[in-house]
C-alpha positions in Angstrom: -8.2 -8.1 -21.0 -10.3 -8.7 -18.1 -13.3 -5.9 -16.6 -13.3 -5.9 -12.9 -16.7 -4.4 -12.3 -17.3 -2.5 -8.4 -19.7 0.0 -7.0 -17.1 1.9 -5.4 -13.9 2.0 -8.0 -10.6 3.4 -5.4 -7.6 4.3 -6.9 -4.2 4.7 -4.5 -3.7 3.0 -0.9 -2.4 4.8 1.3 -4.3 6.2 4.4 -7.3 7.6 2.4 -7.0 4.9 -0.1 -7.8 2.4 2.5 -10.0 4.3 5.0 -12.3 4.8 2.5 -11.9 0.9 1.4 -12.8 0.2 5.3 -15.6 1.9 5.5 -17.3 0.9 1.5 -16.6 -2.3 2.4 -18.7 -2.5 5.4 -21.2 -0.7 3.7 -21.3 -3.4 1.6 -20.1 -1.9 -1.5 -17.4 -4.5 -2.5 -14.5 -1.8 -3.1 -11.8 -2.6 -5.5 -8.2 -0.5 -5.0 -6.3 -0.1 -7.5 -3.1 0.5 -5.7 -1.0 2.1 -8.7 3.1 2.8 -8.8 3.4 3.5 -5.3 1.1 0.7 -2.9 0.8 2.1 0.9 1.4 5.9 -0.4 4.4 7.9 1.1 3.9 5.9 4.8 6.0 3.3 3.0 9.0 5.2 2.7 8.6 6.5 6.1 10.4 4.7 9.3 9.2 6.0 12.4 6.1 7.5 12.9 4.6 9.1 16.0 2.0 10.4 15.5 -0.9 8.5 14.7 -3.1 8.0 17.1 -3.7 4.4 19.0 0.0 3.8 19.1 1.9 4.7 22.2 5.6 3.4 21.0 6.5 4.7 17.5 5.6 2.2 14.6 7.2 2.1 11.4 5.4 3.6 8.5 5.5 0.5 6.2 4.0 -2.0 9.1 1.2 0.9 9.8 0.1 0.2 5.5 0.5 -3.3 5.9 -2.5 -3.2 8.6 -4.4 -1.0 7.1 -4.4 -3.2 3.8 -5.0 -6.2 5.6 -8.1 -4.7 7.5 -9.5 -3.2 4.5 -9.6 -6.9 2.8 -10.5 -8.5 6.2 -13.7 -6.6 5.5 -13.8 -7.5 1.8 -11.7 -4.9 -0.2 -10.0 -6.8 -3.4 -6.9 -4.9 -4.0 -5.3 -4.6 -7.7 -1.7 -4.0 -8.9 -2.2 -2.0 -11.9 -1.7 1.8 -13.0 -4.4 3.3 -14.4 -3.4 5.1 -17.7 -6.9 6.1 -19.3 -10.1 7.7 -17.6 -13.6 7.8 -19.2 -15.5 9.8 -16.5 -18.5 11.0 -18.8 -21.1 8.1 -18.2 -21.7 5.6 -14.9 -20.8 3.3 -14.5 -17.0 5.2 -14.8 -14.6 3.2 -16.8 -10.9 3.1 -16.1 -8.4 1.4 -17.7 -4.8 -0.1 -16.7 -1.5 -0.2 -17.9 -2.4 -4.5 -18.0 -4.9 -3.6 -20.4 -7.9 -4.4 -17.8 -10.7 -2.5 -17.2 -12.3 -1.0 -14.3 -15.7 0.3 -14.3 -17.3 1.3 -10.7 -20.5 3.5 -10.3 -18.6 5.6 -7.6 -15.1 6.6 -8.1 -13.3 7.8 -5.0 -9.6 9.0 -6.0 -7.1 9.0 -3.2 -3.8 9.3 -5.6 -1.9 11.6 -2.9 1.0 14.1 -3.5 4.5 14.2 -3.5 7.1 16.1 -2.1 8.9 18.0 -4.7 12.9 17.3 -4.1 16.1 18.9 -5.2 17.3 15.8 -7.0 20.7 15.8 -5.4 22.6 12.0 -5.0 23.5 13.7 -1.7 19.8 13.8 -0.4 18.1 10.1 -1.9 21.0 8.6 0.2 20.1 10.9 2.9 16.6 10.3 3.3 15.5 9.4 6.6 19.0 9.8 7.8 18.4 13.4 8.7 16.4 14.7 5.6 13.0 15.0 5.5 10.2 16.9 3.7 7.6 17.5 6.2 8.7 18.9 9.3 5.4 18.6 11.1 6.0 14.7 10.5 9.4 14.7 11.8 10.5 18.0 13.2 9.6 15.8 16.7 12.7 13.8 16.1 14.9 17.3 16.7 14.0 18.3 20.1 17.0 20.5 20.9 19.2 20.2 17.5 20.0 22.8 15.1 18.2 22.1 11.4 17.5 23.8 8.3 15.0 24.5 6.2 15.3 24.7 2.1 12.9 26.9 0.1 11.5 30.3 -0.1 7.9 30.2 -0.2 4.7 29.4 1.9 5.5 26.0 2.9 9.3 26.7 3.6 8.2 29.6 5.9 5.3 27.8 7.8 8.0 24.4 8.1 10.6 26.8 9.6 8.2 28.6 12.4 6.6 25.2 13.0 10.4 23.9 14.0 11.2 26.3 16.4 8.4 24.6 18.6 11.2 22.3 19.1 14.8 23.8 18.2 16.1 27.1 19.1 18.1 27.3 16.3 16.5 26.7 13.0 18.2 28.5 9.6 16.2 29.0 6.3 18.2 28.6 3.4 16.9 30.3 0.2 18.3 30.8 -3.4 17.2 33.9 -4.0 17.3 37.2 -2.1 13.6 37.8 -1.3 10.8 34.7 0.1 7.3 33.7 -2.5 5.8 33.7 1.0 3.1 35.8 2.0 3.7 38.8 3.8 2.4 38.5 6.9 4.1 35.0 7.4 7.3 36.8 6.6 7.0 39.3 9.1 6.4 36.2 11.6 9.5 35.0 10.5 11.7 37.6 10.6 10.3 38.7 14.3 11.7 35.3 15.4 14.7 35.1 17.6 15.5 31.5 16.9 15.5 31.7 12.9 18.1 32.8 10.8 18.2 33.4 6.9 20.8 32.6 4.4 20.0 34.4 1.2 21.0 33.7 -1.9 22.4 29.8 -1.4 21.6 26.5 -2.9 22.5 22.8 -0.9 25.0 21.3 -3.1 25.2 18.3 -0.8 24.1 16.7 2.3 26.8 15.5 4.0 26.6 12.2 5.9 29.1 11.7 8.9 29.4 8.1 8.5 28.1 5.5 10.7 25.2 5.9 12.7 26.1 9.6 12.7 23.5 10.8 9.7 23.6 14.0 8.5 25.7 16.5 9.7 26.4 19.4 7.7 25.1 20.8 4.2 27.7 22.4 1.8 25.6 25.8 0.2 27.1 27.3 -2.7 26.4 31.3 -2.8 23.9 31.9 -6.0 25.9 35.4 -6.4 29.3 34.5 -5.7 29.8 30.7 -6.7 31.6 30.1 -2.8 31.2 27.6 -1.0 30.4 26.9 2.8 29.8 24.5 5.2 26.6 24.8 7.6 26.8 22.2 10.6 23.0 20.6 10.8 21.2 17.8 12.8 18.5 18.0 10.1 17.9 19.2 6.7 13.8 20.1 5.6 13.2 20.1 1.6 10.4 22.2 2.1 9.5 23.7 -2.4 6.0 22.6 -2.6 4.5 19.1 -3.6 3.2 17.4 -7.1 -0.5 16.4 -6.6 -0.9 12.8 -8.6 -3.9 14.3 -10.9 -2.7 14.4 -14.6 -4.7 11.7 -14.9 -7.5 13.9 -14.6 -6.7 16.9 -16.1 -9.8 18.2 -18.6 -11.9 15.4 -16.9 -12.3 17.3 -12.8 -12.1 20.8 -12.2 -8.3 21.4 -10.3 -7.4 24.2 -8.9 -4.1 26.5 -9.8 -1.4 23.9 -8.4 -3.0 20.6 -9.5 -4.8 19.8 -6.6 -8.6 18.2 -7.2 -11.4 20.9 -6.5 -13.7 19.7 -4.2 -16.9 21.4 -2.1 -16.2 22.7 0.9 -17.0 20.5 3.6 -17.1 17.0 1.5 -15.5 15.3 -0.6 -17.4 15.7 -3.6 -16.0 16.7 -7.0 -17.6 18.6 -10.1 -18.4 14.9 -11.3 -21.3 13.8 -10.1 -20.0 10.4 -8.4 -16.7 11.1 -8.3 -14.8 12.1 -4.8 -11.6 13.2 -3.9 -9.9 12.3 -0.4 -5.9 12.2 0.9 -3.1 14.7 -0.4 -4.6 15.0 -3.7 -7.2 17.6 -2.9 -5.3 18.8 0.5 -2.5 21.3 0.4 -2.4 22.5 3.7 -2.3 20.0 6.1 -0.9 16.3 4.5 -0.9 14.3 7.2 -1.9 10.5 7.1 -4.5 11.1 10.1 -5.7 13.7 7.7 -6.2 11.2 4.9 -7.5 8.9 7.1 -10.3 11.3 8.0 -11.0 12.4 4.2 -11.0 8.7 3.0 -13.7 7.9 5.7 -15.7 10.7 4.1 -15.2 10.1 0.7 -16.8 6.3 1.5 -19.5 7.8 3.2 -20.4 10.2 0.5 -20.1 7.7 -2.2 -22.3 5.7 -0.5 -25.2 8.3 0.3 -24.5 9.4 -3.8 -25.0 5.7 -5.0 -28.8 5.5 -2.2 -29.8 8.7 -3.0 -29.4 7.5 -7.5 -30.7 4.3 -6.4 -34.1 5.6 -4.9 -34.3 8.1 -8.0 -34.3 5.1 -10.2 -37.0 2.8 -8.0 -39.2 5.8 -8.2 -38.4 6.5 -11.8 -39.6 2.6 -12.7 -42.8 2.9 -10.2 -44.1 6.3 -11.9 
């Protein structure tokens, strides 16, 4: 068992992750990253991507991680593979410990863990992933300028997805298993003003259905909820659009999270109930999730861990000179 000591203790690398590693690192604060299961966040398992800014081709999500990993320890990051397991957050310095059995301990703790898309465990759509099915429009819906797609859930994010597509299709179709929408109301009444969406009710995707080739997806096979029958709905592109898991079990009875998981943090920071402890990326934003997004809240989480660890360190000097 080794302990890997820091002042500012990241855990996940993706865009936040690593913006914040940027930035402490400059400041001097010899970051260390734990990278846990999933190293470069959801950007790895994303192909093209469009819109980040500084890039005027599209770049592929993987390479865009590999840079920002190799900045961040240009400027003296030291990145980890482990998974943390174990959280002691009631004393600094905070001690963490890894499924390797080492220990972390960092007098800031800047958690950048992310979210993930909730899917509908088909075989159908893991095979189809990035060949027509996606679970963030405003990340893709570019990509169907003109085409017909769907859109699969009933609630908030389903309904914001769908309006958000019609920016760029004219014919968008909202599938839903039930026969009423989770949404709110006034989003539903955007919805069903629309000219360009229509709604199944009462269907579930059984199947996305690849066309072979280069084709990609094609169609979706629903199955009526009420009936049992079976149809076929021609597609470009399919949306999963049923919410997102926020990586924060960890933390659960340690940070205050709100009603769906997500880390609680004060309005206009990134600051937790912990004293020390920030929150930056997808795990304490449910609204927009982008990686720019992350990028921005990691850069604030450093900045804030930095000010918290100057502000402690001056309370201390004066303590000792009294």
């Amino acid at each position: 068992m080794t302990t890997h000591t820091t002042r500012m203790l990241i855990l996940g690398s993706g865009p936040a992750g690593l913006s914040a590693a940027i930035y402490g690192a400059r400041a001097g604060m010899k970051p260390i990253v734990v990278q846990g299961i999933q190293p470069g966040g959801q950007l790895t398992t994303t192909t093209d991507v469009e819109n980040y800014p500084g890039f005027k081709d599209v770049i592929q999500g993987p390479w865009l991680m590999e840079q920002m990993q190799a900045q961040a320890e240009h400027v003296g990051t030291t990145m980890m593979w482990d998974t943390i397991v174990g959280v002691d957050l009631t004393r600094r310095p905070f001690r963490l410990t890894g499924d390797s059995g080492d220990v972390y301990e960092g007098d800031t703790l800047v958690i950048a863990t992310g979210a993930q898309a909730k899917w509908l465990g088909i075989d159908s759509e893991e095979a189809m992933k990035g060949k027509g099915v996606s679970a963030c429009a405003t990340c893709d819906g570019f990509f169907y300028r003109g085409k017909k797609v769907a859109v699969i859930g009933g609630g908030n994010t389903a309904v914001e997805e769908a309006l958000y597509l019609t920016n760029h299709s004219d014919d968008v179709t909202l599938i839903h298993r039930r026969d009423s929408f989770r949404a709110e109301k006034i989003l539903q009444d955007r919805l069903f003003a629309h000219p360009n969406v229509t709604v199944i009710w009462n269907a579930e995707v059984r199947e996305f259905i690849d066309g072979g080739g280069n084709a990609g997806l094609v169609a979706l096979d629903l199955r009526d909820t009420v009936t049992g029958e079976h149809r076929r709905l021609e597609v470009d592109g399919g949306f999963v659009a049923i919410g997102h898991h926020p990586a924060t079990e960890l933390f659960r009875g340690h940070l205050d999270l709100d009603a769906d998981g997500y880390v609680k943090v004060e309005i206009g920071s990134t600051r937790t109930s912990v004293d020390g402890v920030f929150a930056c990326g997808d795990v304490q934003d449910k609204i927009y999730r982008q990686a720019v997004t992350a990028a921005g809240t990691g850069c604030m989480a450093a900045l804030d861990a930095e000010r918290f660890i100057a502000t402690a360190e001056f309370a201390e000097l004066a303590e000792a000179a009294e």
